[in-house]
Chimera marker file (.cmm) of the C-alpha trace (Angstrom):
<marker_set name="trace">
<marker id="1" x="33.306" y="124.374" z="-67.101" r="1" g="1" b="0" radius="0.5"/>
<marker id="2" x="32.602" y="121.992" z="-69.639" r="1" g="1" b="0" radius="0.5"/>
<marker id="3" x="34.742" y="121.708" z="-72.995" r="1" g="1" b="0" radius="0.5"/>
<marker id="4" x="32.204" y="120.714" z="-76.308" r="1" g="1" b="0" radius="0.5"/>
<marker id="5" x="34.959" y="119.885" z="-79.168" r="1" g="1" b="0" radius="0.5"/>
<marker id="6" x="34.884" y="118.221" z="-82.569" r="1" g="1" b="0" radius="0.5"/>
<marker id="7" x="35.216" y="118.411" z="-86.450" r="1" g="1" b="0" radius="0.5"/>
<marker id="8" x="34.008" y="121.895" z="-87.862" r="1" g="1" b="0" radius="0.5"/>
<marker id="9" x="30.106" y="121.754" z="-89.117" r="1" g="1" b="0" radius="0.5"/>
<marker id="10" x="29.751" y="118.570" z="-86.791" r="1" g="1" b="0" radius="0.5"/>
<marker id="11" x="26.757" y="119.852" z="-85.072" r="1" g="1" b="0" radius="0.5"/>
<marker id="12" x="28.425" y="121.183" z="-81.763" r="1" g="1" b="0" radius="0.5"/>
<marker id="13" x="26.538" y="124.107" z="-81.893" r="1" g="1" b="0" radius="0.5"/>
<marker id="14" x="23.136" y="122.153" z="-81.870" r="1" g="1" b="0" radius="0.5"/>
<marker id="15" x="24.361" y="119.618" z="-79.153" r="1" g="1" b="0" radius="0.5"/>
<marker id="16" x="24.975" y="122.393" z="-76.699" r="1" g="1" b="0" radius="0.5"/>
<marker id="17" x="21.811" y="124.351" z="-77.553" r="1" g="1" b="0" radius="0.5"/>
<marker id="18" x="19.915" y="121.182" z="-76.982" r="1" g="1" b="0" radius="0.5"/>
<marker id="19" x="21.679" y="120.583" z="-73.865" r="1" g="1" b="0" radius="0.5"/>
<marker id="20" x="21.704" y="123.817" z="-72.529" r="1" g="1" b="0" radius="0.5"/>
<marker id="21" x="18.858" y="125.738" z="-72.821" r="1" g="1" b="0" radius="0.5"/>
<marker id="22" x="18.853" y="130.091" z="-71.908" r="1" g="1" b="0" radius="0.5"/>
<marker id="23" x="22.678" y="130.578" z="-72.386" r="1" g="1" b="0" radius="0.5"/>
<marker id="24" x="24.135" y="133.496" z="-72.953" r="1" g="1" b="0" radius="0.5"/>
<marker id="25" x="25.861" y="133.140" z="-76.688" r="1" g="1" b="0" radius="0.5"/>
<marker id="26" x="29.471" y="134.425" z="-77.674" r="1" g="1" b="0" radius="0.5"/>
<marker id="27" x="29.968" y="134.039" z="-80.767" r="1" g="1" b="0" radius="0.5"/>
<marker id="28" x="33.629" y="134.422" z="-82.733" r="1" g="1" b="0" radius="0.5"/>
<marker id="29" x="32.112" y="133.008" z="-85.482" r="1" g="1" b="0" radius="0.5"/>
<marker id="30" x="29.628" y="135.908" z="-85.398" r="1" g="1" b="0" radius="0.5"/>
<marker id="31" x="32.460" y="138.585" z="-84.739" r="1" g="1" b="0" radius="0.5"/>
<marker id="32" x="31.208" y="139.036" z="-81.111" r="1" g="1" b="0" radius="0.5"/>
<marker id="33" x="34.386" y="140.384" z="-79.014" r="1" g="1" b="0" radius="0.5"/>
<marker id="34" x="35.506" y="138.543" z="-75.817" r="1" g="1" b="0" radius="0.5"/>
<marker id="35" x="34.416" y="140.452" z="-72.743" r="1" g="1" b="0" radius="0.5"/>
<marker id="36" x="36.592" y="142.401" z="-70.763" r="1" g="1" b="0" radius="0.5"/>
<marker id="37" x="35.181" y="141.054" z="-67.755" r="1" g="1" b="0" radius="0.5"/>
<marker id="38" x="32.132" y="138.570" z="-67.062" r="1" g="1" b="0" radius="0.5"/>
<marker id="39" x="31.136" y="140.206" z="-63.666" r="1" g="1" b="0" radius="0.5"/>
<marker id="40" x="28.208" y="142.267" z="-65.826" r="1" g="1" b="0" radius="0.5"/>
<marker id="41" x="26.426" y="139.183" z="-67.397" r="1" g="1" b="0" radius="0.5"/>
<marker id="42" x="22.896" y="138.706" z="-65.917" r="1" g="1" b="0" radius="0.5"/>
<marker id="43" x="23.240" y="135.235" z="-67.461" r="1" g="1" b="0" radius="0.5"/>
<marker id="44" x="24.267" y="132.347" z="-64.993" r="1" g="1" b="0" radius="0.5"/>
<marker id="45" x="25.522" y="130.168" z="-68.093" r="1" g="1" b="0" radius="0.5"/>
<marker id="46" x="27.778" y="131.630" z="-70.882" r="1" g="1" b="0" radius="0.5"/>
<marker id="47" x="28.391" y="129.714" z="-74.075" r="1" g="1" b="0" radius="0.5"/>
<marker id="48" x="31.895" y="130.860" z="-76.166" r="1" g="1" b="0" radius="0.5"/>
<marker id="49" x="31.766" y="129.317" z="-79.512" r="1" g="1" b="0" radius="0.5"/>
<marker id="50" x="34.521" y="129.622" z="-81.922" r="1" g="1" b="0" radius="0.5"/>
<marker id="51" x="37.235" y="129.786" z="-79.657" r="1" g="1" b="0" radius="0.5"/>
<marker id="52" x="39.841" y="128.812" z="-81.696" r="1" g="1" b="0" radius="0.5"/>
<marker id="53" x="39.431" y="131.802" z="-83.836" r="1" g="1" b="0" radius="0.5"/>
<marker id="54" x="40.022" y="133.771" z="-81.045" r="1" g="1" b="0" radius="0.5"/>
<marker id="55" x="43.338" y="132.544" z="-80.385" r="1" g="1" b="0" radius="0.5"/>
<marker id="56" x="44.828" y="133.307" z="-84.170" r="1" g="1" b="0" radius="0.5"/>
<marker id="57" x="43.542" y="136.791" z="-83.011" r="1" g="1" b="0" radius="0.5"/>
<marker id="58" x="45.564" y="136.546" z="-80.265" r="1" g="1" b="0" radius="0.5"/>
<marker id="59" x="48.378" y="135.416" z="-81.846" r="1" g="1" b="0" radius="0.5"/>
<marker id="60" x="47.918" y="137.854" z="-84.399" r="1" g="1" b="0" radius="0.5"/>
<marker id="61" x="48.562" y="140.360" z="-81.811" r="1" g="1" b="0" radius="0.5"/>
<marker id="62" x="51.294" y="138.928" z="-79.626" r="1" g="1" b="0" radius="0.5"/>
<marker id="63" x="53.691" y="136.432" z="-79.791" r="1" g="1" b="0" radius="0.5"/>
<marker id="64" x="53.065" y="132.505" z="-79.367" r="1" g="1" b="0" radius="0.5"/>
<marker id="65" x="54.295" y="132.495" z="-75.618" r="1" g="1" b="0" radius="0.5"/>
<marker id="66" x="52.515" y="135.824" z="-74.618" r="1" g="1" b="0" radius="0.5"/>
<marker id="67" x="49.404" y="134.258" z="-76.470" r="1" g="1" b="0" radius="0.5"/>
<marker id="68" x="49.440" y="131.310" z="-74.024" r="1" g="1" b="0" radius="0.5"/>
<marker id="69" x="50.157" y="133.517" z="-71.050" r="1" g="1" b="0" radius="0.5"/>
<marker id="70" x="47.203" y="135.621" z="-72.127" r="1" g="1" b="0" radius="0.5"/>
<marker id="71" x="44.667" y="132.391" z="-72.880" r="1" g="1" b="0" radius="0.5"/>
<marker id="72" x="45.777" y="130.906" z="-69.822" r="1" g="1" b="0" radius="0.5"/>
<marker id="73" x="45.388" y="134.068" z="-67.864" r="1" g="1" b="0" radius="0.5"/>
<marker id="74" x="41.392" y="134.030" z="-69.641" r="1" g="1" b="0" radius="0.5"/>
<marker id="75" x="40.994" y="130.502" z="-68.439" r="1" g="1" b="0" radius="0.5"/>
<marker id="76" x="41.794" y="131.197" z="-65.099" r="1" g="1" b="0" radius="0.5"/>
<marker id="77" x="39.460" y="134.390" z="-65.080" r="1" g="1" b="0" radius="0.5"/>
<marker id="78" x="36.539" y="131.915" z="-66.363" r="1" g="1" b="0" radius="0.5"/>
<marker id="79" x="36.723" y="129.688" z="-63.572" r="1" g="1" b="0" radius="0.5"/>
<marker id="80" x="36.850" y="132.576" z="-60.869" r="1" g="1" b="0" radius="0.5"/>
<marker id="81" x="33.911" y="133.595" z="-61.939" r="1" g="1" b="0" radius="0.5"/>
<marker id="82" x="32.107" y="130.320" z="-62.346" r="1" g="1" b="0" radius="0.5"/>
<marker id="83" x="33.182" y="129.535" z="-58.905" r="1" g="1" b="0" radius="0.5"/>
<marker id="84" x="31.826" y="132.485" z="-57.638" r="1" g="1" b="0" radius="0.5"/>
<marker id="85" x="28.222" y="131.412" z="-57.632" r="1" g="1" b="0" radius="0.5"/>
<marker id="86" x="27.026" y="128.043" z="-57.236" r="1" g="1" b="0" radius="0.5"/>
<marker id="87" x="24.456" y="127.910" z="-60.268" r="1" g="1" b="0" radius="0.5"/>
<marker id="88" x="26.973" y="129.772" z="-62.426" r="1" g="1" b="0" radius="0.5"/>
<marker id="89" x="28.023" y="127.526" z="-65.592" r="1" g="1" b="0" radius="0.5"/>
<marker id="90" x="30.600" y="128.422" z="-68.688" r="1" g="1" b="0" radius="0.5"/>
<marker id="91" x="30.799" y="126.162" z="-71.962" r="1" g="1" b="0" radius="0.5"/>
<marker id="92" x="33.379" y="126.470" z="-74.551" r="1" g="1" b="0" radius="0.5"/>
<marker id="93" x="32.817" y="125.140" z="-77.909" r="1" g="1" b="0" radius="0.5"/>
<marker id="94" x="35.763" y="124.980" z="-80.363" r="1" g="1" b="0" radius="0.5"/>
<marker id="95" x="36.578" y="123.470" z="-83.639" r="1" g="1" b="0" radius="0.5"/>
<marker id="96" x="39.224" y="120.698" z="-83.980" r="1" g="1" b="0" radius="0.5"/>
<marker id="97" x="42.123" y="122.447" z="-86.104" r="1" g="1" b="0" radius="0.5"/>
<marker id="98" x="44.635" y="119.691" z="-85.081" r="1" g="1" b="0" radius="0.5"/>
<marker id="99" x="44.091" y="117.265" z="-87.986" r="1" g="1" b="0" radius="0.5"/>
<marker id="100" x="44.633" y="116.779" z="-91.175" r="1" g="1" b="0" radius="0.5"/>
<marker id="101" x="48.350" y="118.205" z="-92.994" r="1" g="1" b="0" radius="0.5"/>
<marker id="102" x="50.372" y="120.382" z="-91.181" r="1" g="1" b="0" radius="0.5"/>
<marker id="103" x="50.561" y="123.994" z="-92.451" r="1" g="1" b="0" radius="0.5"/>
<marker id="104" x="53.965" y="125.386" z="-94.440" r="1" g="1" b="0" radius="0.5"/>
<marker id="105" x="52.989" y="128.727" z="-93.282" r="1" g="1" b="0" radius="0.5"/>
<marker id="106" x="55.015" y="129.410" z="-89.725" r="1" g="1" b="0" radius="0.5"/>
<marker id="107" x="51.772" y="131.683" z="-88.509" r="1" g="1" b="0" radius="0.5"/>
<marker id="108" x="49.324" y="128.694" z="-89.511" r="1" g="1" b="0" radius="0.5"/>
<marker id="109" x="51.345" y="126.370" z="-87.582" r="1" g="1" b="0" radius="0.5"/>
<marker id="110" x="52.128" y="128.290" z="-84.389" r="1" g="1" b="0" radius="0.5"/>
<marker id="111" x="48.244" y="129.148" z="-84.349" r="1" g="1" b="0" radius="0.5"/>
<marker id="112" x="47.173" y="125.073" z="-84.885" r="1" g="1" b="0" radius="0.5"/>
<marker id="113" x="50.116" y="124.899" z="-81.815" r="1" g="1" b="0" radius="0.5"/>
<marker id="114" x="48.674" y="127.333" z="-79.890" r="1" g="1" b="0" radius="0.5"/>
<marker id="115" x="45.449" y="126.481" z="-80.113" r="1" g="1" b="0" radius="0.5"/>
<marker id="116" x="46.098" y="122.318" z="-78.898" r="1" g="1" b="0" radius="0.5"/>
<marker id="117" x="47.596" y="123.784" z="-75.935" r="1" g="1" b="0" radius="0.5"/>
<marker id="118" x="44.778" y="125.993" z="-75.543" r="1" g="1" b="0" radius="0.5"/>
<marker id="119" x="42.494" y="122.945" z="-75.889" r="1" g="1" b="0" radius="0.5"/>
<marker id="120" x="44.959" y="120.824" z="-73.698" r="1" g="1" b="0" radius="0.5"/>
<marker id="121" x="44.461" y="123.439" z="-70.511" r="1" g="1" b="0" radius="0.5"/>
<marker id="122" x="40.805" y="123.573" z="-71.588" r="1" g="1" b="0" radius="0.5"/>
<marker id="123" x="40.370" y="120.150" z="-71.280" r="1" g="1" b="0" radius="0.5"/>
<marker id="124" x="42.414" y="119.298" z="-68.029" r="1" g="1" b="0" radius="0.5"/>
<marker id="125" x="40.729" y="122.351" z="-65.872" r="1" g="1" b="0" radius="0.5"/>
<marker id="126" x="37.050" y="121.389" z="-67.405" r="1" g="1" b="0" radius="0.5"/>
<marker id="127" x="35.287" y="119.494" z="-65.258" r="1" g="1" b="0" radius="0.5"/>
<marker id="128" x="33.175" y="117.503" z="-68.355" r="1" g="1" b="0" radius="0.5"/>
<marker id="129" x="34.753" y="117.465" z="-71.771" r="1" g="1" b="0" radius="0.5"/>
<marker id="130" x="32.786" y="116.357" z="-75.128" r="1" g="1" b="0" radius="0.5"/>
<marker id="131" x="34.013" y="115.673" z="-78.221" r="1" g="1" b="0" radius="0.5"/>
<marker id="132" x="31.144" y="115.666" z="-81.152" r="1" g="1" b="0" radius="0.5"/>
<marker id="133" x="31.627" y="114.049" z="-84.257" r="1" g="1" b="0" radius="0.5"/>
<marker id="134" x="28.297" y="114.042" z="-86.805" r="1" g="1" b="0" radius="0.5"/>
<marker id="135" x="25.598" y="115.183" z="-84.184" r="1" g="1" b="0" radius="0.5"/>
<marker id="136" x="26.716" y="112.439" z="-81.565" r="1" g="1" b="0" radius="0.5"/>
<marker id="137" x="28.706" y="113.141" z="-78.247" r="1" g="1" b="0" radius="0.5"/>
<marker id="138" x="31.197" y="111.563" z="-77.010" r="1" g="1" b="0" radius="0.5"/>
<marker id="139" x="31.490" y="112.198" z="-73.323" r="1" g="1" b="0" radius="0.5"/>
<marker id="140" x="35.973" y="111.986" z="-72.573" r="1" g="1" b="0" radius="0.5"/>
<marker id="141" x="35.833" y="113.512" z="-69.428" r="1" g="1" b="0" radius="0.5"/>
<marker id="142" x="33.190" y="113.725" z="-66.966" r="1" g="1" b="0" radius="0.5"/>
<marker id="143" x="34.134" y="115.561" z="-63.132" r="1" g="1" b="0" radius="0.5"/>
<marker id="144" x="32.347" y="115.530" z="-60.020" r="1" g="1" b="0" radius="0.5"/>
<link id1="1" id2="2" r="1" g="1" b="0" radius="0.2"/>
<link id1="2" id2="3" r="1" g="1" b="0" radius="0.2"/>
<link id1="3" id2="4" r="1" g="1" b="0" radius="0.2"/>
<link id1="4" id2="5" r="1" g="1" b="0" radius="0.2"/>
<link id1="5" id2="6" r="1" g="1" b="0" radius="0.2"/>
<link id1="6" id2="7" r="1" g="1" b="0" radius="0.2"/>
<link id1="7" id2="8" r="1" g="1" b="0" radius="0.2"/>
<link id1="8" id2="9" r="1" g="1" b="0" radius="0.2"/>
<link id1="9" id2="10" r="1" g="1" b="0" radius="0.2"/>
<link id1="10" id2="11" r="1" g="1" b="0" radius="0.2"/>
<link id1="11" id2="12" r="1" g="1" b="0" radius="0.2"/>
<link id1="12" id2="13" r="1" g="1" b="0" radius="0.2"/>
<link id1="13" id2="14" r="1" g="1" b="0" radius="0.2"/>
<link id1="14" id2="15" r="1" g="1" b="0" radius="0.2"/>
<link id1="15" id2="16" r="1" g="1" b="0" radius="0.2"/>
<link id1="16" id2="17" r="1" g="1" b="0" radius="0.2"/>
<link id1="17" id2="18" r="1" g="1" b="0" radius="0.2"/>
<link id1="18" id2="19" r="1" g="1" b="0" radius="0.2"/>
<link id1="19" id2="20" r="1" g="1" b="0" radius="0.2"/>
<link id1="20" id2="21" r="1" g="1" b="0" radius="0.2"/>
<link id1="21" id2="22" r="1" g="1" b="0" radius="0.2"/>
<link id1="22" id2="23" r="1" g="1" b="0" radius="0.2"/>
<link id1="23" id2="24" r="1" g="1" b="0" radius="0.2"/>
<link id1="24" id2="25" r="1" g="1" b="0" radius="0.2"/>
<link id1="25" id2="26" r="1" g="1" b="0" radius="0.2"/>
<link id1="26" id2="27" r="1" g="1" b="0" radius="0.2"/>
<link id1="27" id2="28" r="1" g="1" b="0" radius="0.2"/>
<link id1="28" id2="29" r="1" g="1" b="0" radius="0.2"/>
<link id1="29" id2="30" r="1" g="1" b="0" radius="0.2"/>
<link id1="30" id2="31" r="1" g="1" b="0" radius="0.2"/>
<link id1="31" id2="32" r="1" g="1" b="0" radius="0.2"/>
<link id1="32" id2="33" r="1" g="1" b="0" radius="0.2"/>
<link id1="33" id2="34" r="1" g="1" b="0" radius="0.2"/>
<link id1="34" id2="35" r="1" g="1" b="0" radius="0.2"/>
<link id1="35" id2="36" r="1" g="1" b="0" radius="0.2"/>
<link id1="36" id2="37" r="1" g="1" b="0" radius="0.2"/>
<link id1="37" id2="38" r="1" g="1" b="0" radius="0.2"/>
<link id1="38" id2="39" r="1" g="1" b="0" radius="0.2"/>
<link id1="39" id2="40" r="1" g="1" b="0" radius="0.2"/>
<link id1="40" id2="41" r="1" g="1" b="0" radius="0.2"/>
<link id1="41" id2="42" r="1" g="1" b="0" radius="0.2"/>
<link id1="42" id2="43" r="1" g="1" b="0" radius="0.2"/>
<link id1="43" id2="44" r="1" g="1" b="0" radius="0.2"/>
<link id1="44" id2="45" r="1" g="1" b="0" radius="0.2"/>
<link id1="45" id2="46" r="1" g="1" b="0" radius="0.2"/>
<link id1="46" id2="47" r="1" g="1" b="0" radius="0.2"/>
<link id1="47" id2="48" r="1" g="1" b="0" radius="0.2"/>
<link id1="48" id2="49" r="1" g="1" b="0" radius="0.2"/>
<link id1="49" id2="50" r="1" g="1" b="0" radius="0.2"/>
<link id1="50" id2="51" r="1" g="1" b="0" radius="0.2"/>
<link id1="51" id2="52" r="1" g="1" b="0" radius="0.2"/>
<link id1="52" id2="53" r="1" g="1" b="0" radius="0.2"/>
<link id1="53" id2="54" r="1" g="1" b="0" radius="0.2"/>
<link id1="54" id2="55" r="1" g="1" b="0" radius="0.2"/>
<link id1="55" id2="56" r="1" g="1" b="0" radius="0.2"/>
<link id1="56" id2="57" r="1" g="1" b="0" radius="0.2"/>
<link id1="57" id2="58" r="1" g="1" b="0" radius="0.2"/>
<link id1="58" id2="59" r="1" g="1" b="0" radius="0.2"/>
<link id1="59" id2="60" r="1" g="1" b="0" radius="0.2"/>
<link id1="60" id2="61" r="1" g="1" b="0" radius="0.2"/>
<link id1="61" id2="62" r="1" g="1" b="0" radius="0.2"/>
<link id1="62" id2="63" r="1" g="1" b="0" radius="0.2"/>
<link id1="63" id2="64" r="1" g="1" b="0" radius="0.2"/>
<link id1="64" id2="65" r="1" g="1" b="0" radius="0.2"/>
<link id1="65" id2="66" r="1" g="1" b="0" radius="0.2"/>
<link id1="66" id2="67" r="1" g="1" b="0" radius="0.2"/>
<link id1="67" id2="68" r="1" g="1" b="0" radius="0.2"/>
<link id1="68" id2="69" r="1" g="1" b="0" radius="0.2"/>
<link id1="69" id2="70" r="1" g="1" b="0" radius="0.2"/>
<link id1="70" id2="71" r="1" g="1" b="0" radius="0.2"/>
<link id1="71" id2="72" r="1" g="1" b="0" radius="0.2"/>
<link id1="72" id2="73" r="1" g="1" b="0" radius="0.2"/>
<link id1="73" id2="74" r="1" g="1" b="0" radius="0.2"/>
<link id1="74" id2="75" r="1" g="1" b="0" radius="0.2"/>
<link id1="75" id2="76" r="1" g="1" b="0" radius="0.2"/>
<link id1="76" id2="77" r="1" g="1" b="0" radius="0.2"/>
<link id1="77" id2="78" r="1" g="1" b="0" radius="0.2"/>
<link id1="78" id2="79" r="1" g="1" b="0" radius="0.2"/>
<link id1="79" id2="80" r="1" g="1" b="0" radius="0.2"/>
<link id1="80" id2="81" r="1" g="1" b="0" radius="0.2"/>
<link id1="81" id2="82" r="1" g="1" b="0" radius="0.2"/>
<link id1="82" id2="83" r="1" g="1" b="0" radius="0.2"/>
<link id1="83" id2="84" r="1" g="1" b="0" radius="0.2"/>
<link id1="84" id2="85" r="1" g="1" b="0" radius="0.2"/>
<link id1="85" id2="86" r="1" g="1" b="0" radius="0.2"/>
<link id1="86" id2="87" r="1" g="1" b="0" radius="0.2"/>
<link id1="87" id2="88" r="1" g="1" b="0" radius="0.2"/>
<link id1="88" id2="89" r="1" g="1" b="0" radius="0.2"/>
<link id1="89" id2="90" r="1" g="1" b="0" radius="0.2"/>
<link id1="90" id2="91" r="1" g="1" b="0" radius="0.2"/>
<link id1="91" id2="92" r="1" g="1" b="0" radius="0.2"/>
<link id1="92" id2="93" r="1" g="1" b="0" radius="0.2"/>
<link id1="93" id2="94" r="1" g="1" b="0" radius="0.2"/>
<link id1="94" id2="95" r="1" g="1" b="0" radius="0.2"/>
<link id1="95" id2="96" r="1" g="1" b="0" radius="0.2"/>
<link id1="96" id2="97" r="1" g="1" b="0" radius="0.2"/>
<link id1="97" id2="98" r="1" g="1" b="0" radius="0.2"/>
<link id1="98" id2="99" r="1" g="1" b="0" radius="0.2"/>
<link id1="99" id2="100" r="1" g="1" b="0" radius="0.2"/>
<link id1="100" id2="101" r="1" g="1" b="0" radius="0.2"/>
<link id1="101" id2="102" r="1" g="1" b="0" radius="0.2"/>
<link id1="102" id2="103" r="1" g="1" b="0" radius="0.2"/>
<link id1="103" id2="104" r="1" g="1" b="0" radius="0.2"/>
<link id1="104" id2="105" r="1" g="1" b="0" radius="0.2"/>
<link id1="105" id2="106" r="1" g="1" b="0" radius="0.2"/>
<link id1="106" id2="107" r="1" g="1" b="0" radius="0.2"/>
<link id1="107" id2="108" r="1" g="1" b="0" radius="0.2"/>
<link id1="108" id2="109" r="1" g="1" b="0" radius="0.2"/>
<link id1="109" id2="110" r="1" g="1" b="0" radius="0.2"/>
<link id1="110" id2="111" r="1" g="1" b="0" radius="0.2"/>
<link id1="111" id2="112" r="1" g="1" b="0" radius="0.2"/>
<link id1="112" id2="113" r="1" g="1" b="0" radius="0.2"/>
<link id1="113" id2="114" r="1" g="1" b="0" radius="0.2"/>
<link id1="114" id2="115" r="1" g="1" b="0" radius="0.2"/>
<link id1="115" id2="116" r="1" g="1" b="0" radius="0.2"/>
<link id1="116" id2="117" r="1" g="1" b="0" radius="0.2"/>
<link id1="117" id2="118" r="1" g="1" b="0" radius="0.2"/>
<link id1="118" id2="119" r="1" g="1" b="0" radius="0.2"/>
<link id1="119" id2="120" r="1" g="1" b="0" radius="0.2"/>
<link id1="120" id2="121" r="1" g="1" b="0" radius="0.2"/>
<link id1="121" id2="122" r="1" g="1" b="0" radius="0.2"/>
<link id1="122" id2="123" r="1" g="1" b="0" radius="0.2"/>
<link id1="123" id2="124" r="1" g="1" b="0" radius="0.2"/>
<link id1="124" id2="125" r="1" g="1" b="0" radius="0.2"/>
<link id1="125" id2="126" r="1" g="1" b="0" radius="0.2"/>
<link id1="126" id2="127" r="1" g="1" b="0" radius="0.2"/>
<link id1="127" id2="128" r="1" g="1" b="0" radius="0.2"/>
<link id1="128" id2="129" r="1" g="1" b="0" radius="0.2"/>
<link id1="129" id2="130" r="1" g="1" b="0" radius="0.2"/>
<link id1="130" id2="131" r="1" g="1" b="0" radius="0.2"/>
<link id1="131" id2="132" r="1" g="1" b="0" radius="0.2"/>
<link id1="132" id2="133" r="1" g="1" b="0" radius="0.2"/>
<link id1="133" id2="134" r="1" g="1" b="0" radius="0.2"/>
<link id1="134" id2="135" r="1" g="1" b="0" radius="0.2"/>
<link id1="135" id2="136" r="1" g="1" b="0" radius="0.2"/>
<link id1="136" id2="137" r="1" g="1" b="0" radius="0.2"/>
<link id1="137" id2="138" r="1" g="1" b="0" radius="0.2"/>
<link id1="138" id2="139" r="1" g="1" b="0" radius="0.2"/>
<link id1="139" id2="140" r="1" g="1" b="0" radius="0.2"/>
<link id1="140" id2="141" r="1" g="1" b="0" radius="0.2"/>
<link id1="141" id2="142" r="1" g="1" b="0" radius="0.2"/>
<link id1="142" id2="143" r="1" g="1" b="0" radius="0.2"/>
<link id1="143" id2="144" r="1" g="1" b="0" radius="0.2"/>
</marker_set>
């Protein structure tokens, strides 16, 4: 799994389309729906982009500790299934929501909370992590 991050409209979206080539695209930004399961895709590499919007629809829908049960519980499904094949590859892109003033709003907090966590178990089960700020990477974590 590898973990692209950065400042919205930082061009994460063209670093991992330059880097990886015939990927299957989900899209939050585009209002594409999470999969129920990813046993169906014909793709070997999946891109999600926009992750963090998915978890404020999470949280929209449960509360903040069912939310993480429920990303984690994604996360783990991910990885099963990148496991599963050898050539098999999963990308996340999100935004970085964590700087900058923190929100008044309680739901606008808990969903900049829940989404660092989110990014925090992202991060420490991804085997290469990128952060990238104005077109450039940053390479913060690279695995074996």
């Amino acid at each position: 799994m590898h973990f692209v991050t950065g400042g919205a409209f930082n061009g994460k979206k063209a670093w991992v389309k330059d880097n990886y080539a015939c990927a299957k695209w989900i899209s939050f930004y585009d209002g594409d729906k999470l999969p129920k399961t990813l046993e169906n895709s014909s793709s070997q590499r999946i891109v999600f982009e926009g992750v963090e919007r998915w978890t404020k629809e999470s949280l929209e829908k449960m509360t903040i500790d069912e939310a993480r049960a429920h990303l984690r519980n994604c996360l783990d499904q991910w990885l099963e299934w990148e496991n599963a094949k050898a050539n098999r590859s999963m990308i996340i892109i999100g935004a970085d929501i964590m700087k900058g003033i923190v929100p008044m709003q309680k739901e606008e907090r808990d969903w900049r909370d829940l989404t660092g966590w989110f990014y925090q178990d992202l991060a420490r089960r991804s085997k290469r992590v990128d952060v990238i700020w104005y077109g450039i990477n940053q390479t913060i974590k690279m695995g074996e």
